[in-house]
C-alpha angles and dihedrals in degrees: 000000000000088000086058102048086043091058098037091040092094095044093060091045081062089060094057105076090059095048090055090051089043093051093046095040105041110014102037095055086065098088100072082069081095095077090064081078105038138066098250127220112177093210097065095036134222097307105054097026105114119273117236110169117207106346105107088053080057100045082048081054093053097038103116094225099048095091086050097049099050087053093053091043100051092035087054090042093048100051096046088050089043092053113029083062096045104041088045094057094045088049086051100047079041100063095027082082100045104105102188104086105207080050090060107044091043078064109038078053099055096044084054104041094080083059098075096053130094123244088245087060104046091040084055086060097035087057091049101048103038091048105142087230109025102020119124092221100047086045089062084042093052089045098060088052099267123126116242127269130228098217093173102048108024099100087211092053096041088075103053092031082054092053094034089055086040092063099037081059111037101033096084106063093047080050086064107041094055094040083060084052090049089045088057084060104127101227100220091072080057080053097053096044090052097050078049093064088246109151125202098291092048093048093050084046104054107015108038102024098058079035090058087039095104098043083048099049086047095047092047101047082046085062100041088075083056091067086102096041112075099168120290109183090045097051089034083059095053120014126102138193095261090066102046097111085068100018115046120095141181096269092054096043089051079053086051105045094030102043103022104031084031087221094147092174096054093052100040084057100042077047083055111041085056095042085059093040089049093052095053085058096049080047094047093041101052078044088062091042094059104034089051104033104009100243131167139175092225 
């Protein structure tokens, strides 16, 4: 026993670096979980400041743009996860059957390449080109015969622009990461198919589907804890007051109330009621994971 402690005891000193930035960074920070049930004042700091149990969850309740903005907030959330999952699967099944290779990774690159770029960057361009009188795309629009569109500040386009954007930016990632699950195939179950009679279709149904089923099941129990988190930086980008009825989320109204009305203890409890919500998700999703496909993380 002593042998073994002795050969994985540096190992375990290794760990130790990132436990420490683990316990200061994330853990730590924590604390400050406290001012969700006081009245803070930042003068006489988290630990003097009056205790007022759980009446800023119950200002958020009464608010008269909390229900809205859940709805926004799990509508915007729903439909990313919905369809980052979806549209990803369709691109990788997509190019899994393009056989000229400098075709395919043209494609696979420029399907990537958005990835790489901050919300404050893309929301710059998107401003630029969905502008209802210079923009490229409501000039195509205006030359079919269709008036323009005011994607950005038409409370019943902002939700659909916000998604849209979402997947031309995100979907590339996902892509790769289930073309690299369609790449472990092992090719003798494509042999067999073949000798079976199976074409194309039949091969994607019932050989690299079930093959992509774990990445699948993982991708999309990763997604479930996102229910509450519709996209901050990317709405706080380019939302505007005239489309909050569609527009604002949790995360913005906690902007609003925490950094701009300075009431810290209304936002840390509205940070923390999502942060809980968020977890039972994370706990009900690896449940199904493991009840439909028997999947673990171990």
């Amino acid at each position: 026993m002593f042998h073994r402690i002795n050969r994985t005891l540096p190992l375990h000193l290794m760990l130790l670096p990132g436990l420490a930035l683990i316990l200061v960074y994330s853990y730590g920070p924590m604390t400050g979980l406290w001012i969700a049930f006081e009245n803070y004042v930042p003068s006489k700091g988290i630990f003097h400041s009056p205790f007022v149990g759980l009446d800023n969850f119950k200002y958020v309740w009464d608010m008269p743009d909390t229900a809205q903005v859940l709805t926004n907030t799990v509508v915007i959330a729903l439909f990313k996860i919905v369809l980052s999952l979806v549209f990803p699967i369709l691109l990788a099944l997509l190019l899994n059957e393009v056989r000229i290779k400098f075709v395919k990774r043209g494609v696979q690159t420029l399907i990537y390449v958005p990835y790489f770029f901050s919300w404050v960057l893309l929301s710059g361009i998107l401003i630029d080109i969905l502008s209802p009188s210079e923009g490229i795309v409501n000039k195509l629009i205006q030359s079919v015969g269709i008036n323009p569109v005011f994607f950005l500040g038409d409370p019943a386009w902002f939700r659909f622009t916000i998604v849209v954007s979402d997947l031309w930016k995100e979907s590339g990632f996902h892509t790769i990461v289930f073309l690299a699950a369609i790449t472990s195939v092992d090719p003798t179950l494509y042999e067999a198919s073949i000798i079976d009679g199976a074409n194309r279709w039949k091969q994607t149904r019932h050989v690299t589907l079930p093959a992509m089923m774990p990445i699948i099941v993982l991708v999309a129990t990763l997604s479930l804890g996102n229910v509450l988190n519709a996209g901050f930086d990317q709405i706080f980008n380019l939302y505007s007051p005239q489309v909050y009825s569609t527009g604002d989320i949790i995360d913005t109204m906690v902007y609003r109330i925490g950094m701009i009305d300075t009431q810290y203890g209304v936002a840390t409890a509205v940070g923390l009621f999502k942060s809980l919500v968020s977890c039972l998700f994370i706990g009900i999703s690896y449940f199904l994971a493991y009840r439909l496909v028997n999947y673990r993380i171990f």
